[in-house]
VOLUM-590338 format. One record per residue (C-alpha): chain; x, y, z; residue in three letters. Coordinates in nm, 3 decimals, padded with zeros to 5 digits. Each point is the difference from the previous one (the first is absolute). Last residue first. Layout:
residues N
+------+---------+---------+---------+------+
| fipa |       u |       v |       w | zaro |
+------+---------+---------+---------+------+
|    A |       X |       Y |       Z |  ala |
...
+------+---------+---------+---------+------+
This chain:
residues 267
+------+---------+---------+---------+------+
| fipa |       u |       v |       w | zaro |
+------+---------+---------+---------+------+
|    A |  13.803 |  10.549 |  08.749 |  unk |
|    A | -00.334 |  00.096 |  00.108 |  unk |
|    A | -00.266 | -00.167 | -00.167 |  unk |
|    A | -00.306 | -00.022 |  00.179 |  unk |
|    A |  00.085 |  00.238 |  00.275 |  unk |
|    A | -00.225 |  00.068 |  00.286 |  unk |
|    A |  00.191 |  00.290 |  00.128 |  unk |
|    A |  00.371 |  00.020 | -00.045 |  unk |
|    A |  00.145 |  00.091 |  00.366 |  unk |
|    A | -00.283 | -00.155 |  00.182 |  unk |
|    A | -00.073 | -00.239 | -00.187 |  unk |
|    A |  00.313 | -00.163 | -00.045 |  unk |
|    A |  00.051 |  00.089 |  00.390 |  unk |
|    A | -00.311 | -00.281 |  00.087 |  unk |
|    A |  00.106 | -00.230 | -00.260 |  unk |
|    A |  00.362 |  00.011 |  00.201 |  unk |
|    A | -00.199 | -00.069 |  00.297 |  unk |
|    A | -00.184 | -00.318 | -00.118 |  unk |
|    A |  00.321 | -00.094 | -00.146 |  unk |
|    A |  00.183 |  00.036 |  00.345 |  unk |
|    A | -00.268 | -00.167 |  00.228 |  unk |
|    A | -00.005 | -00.290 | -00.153 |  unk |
|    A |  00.363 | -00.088 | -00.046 |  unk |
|    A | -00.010 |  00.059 |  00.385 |  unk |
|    A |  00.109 | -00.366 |  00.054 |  unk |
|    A |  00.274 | -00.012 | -00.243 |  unk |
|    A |  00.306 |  00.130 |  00.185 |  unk |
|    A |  00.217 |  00.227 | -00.206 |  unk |
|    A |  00.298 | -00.157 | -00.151 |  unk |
|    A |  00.116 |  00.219 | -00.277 |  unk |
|    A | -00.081 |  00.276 |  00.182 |  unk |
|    A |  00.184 | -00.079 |  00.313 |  unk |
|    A |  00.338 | -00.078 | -00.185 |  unk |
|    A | -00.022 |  00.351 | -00.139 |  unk |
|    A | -00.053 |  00.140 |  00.353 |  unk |
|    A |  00.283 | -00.162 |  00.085 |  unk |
|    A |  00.236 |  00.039 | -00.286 |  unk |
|    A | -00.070 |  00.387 |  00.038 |  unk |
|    A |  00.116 |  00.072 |  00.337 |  unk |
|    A | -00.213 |  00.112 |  00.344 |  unk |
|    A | -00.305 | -00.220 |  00.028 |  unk |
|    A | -00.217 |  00.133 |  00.317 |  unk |
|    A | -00.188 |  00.228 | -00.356 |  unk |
|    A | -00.070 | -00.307 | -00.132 |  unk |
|    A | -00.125 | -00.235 |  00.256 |  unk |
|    A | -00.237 |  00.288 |  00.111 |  unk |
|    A | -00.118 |  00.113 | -00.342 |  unk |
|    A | -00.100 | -00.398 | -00.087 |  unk |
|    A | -00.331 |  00.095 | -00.128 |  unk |
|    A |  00.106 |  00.338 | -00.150 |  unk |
|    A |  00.235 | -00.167 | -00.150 |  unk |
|    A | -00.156 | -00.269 | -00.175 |  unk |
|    A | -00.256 |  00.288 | -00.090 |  unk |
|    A |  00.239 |  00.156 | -00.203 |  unk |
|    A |  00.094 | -00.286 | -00.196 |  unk |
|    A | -00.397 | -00.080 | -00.066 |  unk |
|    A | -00.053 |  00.334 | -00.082 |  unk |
|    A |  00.278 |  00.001 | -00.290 |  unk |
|    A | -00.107 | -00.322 | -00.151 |  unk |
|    A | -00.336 |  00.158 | -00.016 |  unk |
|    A |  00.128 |  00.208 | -00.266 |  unk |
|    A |  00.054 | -00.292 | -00.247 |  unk |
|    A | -00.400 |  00.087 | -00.113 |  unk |
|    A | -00.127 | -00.154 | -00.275 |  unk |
|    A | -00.240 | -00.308 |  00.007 |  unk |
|    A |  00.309 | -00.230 |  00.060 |  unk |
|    A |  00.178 |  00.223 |  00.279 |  unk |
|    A | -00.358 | -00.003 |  00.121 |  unk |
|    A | -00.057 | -00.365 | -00.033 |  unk |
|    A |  00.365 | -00.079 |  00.205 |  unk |
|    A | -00.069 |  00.181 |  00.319 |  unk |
|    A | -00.329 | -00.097 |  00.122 |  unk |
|    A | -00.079 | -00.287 | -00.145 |  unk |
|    A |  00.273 | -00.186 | -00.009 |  unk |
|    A |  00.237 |  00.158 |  00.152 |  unk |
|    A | -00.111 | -00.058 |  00.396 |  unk |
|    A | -00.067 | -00.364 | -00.060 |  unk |
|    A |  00.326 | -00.023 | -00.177 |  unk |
|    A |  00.185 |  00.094 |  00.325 |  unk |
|    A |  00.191 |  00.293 |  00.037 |  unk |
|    A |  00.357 |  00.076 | -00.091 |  unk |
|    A |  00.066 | -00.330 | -00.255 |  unk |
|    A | -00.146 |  00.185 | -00.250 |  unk |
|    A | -00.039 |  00.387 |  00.119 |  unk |
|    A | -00.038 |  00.095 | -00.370 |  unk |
|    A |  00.333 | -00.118 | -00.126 |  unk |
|    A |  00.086 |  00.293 | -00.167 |  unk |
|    A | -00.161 |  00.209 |  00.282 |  unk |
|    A |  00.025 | -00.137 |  00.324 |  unk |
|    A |  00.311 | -00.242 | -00.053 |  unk |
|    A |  00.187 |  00.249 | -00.228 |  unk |
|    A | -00.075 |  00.249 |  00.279 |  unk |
|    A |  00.159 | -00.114 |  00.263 |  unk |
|    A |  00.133 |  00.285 |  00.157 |  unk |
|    A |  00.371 |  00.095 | -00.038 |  unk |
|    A | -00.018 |  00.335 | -00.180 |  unk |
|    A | -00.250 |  00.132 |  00.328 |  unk |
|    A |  00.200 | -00.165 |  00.224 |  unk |
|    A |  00.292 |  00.249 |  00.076 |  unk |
|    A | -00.106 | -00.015 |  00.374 |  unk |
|    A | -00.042 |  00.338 |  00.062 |  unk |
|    A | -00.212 | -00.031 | -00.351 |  unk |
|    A | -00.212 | -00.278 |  00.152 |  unk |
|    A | -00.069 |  00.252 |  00.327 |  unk |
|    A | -00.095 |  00.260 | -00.236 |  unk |
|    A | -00.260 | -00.203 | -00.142 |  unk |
|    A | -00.118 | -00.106 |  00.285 |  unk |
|    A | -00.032 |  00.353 |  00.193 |  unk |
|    A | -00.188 |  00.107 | -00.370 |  unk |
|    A | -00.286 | -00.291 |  00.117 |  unk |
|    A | -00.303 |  00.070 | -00.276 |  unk |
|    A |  00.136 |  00.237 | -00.257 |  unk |
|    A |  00.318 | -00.143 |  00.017 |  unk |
|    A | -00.077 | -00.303 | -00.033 |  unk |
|    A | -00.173 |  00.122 | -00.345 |  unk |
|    A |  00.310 |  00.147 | -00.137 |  unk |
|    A |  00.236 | -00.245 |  00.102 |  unk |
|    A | -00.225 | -00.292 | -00.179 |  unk |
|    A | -00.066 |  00.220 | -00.325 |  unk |
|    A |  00.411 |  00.066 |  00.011 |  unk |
|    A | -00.025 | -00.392 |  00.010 |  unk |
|    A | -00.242 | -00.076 | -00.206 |  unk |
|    A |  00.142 |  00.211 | -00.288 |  unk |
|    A |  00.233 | -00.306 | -00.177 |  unk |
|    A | -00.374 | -00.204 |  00.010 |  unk |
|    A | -00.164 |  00.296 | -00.200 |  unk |
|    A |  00.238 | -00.029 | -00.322 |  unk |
|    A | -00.060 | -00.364 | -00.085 |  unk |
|    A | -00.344 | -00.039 |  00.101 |  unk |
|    A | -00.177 | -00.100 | -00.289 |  unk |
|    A |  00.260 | -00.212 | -00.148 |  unk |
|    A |  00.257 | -00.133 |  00.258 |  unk |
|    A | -00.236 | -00.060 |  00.261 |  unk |
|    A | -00.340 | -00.099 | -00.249 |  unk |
|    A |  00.254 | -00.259 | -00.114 |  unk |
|    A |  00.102 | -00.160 |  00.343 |  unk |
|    A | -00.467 |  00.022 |  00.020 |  unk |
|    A | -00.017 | -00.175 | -00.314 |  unk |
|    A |  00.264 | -00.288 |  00.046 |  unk |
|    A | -00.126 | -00.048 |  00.349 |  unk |
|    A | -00.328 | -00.080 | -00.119 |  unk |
|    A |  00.095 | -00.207 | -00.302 |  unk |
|    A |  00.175 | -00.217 |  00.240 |  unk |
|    A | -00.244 | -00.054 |  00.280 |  unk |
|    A | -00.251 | -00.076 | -00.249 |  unk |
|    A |  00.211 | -00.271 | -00.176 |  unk |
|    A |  00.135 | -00.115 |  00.321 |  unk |
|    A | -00.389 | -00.048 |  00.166 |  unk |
|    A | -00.027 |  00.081 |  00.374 |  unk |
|    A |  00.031 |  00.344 |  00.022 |  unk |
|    A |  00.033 |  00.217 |  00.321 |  unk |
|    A |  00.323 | -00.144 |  00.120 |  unk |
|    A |  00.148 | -00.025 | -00.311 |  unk |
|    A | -00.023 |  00.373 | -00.047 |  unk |
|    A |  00.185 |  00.064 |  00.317 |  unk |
|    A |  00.338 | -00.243 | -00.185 |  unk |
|    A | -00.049 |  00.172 | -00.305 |  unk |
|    A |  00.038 |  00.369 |  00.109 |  unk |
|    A |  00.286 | -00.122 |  00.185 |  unk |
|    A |  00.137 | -00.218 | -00.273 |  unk |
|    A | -00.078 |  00.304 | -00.256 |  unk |
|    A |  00.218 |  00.263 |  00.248 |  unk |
|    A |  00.292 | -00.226 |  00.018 |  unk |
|    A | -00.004 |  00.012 | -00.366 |  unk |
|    A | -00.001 |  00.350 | -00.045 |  unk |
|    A |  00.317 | -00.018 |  00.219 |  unk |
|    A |  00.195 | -00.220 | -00.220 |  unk |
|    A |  00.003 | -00.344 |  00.081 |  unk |
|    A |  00.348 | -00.209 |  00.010 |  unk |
|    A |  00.084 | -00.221 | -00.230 |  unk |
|    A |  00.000 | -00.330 |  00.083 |  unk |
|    A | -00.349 | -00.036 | -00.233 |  unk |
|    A |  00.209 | -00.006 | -00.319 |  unk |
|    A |  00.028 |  00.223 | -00.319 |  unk |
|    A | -00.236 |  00.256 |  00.143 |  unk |
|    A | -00.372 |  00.050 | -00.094 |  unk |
|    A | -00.046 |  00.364 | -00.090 |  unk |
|    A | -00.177 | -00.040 | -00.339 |  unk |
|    A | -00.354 |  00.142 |  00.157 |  unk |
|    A | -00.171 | -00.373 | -00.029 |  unk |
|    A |  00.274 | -00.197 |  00.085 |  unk |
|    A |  00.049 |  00.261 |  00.300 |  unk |
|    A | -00.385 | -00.063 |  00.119 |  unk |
|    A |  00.051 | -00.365 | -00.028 |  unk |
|    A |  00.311 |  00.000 |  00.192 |  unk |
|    A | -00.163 |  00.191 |  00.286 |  unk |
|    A | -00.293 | -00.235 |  00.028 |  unk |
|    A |  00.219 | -00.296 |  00.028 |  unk |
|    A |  00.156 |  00.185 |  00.292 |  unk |
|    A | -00.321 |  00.040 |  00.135 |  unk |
|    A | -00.091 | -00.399 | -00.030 |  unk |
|    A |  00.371 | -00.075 |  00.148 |  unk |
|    A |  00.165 | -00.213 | -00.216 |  unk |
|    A |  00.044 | -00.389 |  00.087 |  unk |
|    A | -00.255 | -00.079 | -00.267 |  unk |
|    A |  00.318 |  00.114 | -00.258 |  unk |
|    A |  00.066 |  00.330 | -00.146 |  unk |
|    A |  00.229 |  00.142 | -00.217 |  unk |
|    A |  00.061 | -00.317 | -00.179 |  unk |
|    A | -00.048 |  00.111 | -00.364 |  unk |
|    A | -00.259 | -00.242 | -00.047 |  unk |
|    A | -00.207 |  00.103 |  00.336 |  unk |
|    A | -00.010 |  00.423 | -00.075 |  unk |
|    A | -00.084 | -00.097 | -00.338 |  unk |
|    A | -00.316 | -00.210 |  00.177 |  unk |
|    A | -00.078 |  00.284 |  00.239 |  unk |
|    A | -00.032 |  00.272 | -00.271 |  unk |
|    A | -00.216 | -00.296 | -00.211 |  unk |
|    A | -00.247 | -00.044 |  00.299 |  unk |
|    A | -00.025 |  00.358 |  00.118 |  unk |
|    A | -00.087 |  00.093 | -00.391 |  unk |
|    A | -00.260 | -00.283 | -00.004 |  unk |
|    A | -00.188 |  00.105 |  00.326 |  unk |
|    A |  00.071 |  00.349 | -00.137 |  unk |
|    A | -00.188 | -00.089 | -00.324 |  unk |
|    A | -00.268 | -00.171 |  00.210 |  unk |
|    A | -00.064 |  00.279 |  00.220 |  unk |
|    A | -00.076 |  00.241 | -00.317 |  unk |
|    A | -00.267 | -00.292 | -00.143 |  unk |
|    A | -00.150 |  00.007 |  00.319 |  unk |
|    A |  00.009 |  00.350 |  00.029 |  unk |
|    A | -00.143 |  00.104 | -00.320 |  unk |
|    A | -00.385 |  00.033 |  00.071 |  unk |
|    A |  00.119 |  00.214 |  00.381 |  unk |
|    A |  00.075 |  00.255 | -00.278 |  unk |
|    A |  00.230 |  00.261 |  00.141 |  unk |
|    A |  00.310 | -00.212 | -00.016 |  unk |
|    A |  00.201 | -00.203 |  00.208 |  unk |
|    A |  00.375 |  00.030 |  00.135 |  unk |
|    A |  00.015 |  00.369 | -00.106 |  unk |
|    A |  00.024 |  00.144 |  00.394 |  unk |
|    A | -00.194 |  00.280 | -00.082 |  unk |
|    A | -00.300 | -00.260 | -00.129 |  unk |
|    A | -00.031 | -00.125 |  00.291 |  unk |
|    A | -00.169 | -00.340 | -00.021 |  unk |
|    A |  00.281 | -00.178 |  00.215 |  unk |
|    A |  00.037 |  00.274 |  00.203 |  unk |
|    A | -00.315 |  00.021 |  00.126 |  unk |
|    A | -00.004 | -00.359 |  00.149 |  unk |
|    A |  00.311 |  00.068 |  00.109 |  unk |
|    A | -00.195 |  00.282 |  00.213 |  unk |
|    A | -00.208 | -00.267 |  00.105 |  unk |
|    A | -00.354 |  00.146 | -00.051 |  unk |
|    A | -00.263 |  00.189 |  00.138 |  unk |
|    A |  00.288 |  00.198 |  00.194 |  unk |
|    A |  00.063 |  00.134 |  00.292 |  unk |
|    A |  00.294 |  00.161 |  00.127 |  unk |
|    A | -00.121 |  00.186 |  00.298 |  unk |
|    A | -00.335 |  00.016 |  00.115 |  unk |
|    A | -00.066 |  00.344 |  00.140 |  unk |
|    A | -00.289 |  00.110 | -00.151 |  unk |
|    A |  00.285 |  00.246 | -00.229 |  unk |
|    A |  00.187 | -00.298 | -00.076 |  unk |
|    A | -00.290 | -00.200 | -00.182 |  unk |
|    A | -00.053 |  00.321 | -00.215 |  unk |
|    A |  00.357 | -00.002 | -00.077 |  unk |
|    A |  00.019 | -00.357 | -00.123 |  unk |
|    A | -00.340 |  00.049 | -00.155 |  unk |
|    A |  00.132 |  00.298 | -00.195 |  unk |
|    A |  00.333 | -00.166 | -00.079 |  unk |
|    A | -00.163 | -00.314 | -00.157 |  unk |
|    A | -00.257 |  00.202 | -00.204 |  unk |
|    A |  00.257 |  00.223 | -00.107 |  unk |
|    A |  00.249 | -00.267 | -00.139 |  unk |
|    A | -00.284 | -00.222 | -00.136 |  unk |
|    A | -00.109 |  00.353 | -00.211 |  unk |
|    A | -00.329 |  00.152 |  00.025 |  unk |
+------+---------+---------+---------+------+
């Protein structure tokens, strides 16, 4: 039995006795022996010899990074991340006053939760590098159908709200970068990700970025639907209050079950 399965199973069997979102482990735990994520590999034999090649290969990306002045102490420790990850891919720009491409927004934002659940910078690092790559890799033509996915299932649950975001012309103007390129980083809280959010995206499944979305609405139908233009209720979305964090993933879980069973990996 796989690491993925067994992982999934228990998360699902802990679900069904109705505790939510436990784990045995961290869930960065997990991800830093996950073999889908490629930052370690199978054989738990080789990891300290793997972890000290990236130890060294954080070291000398951060030292070119240093002699060609495109950082300095002053930096920002998630903007330091970001030019190490476009040193590495070939995309680092001639000088830091340029201005970030969009892609780039989405890595500090990504990079800026993940620092808030891991303490060491190498760690931190190689995790966010994986998981921007598992984005643009593995699920490079399902995030583009979130959104009709998103419609589709909202509809299913509340059609009045639906219809009431298309009076409004708001279905094209949601924000949907921040819930599913982003992966609701800098939405909800990290607490709420972490564990519950992030590992499934991880383990296989970008669906549940869909259910969370929808649930966000369905939790805040009444603001919404008392919200009569588009900028507003896009506004709204991007700056939902925090304290029901909660409560939305663990009903979001709830309608990824519902509409797609148990699913292990359901992209």
């Amino acid at each position: 039995m796989t690491e993925d399965f067994q992982r999934n199973f228990r998360s699902v069997y802990y679900e069904k006795v109705g505790f939510r979102g436990v784990e045995e482990k961290k869930s960065l735990e997990i991800l830093l022996k996950d073999d889908c994520l490629g930052i370690l590999p199978p054989h738990h034999e080789s990891h300290a010899q793997v972890m000290t090649y990236r130890k060294e290969q954080y070291s000398d990306i951060l030292h070119a990074l240093q002699v060609i002045r495109f950082i300095s102490d002053a930096t920002p420790q998630v903007e330091v991340y970001l030019r190490m990850y476009q040193l590495e891919s070939g995309k680092l720009p001639r000088s830091s006053s340029f201005p970030l491409e969009p892609e780039d927004e989405v890595f500090l934002a990504i990079a800026k939760a993940t620092e808030e659940m891991v303490e060491d910078s190498i760690d931190c690092y190689w995790i966010i590098r994986c998981f921007v790559n598992q984005l643009k890799n593995k699920y490079r033509d399902s995030l583009p159908q979130l959104p009709k996915a998103f419609e589709q299932y909202l509809n299913l649950e509340d059609s009045r709200l639906l219809n009431h975001l298309k009076t409004c012309s708001a279905t094209s103007r949601l924000p949907y970068d921040l819930w599913f390129k982003r992966c609701f980083a800098g939405c909800l809280p990290e607490s709420s990700l972490q564990s519950r959010v992030w590992d499934k995206v991880v383990s296989g499944s970008c669906k549940i970025l869909v259910f969370v979305a929808v649930e966000i609405l369905l939790t805040f139908k009444i603001k919404v639907m008392a919200l009569n233009s588009a900028e507003k209720i896009t506004k709204f979305l991007e700056n939902i209050p925090q304290d029901s964090s909660d409560a939305i993933v663990s009903k979001a879980i709830d309608l990824w079950h519902k509409h797609c069973g148990t699913p292990v990996h359901s992209a």
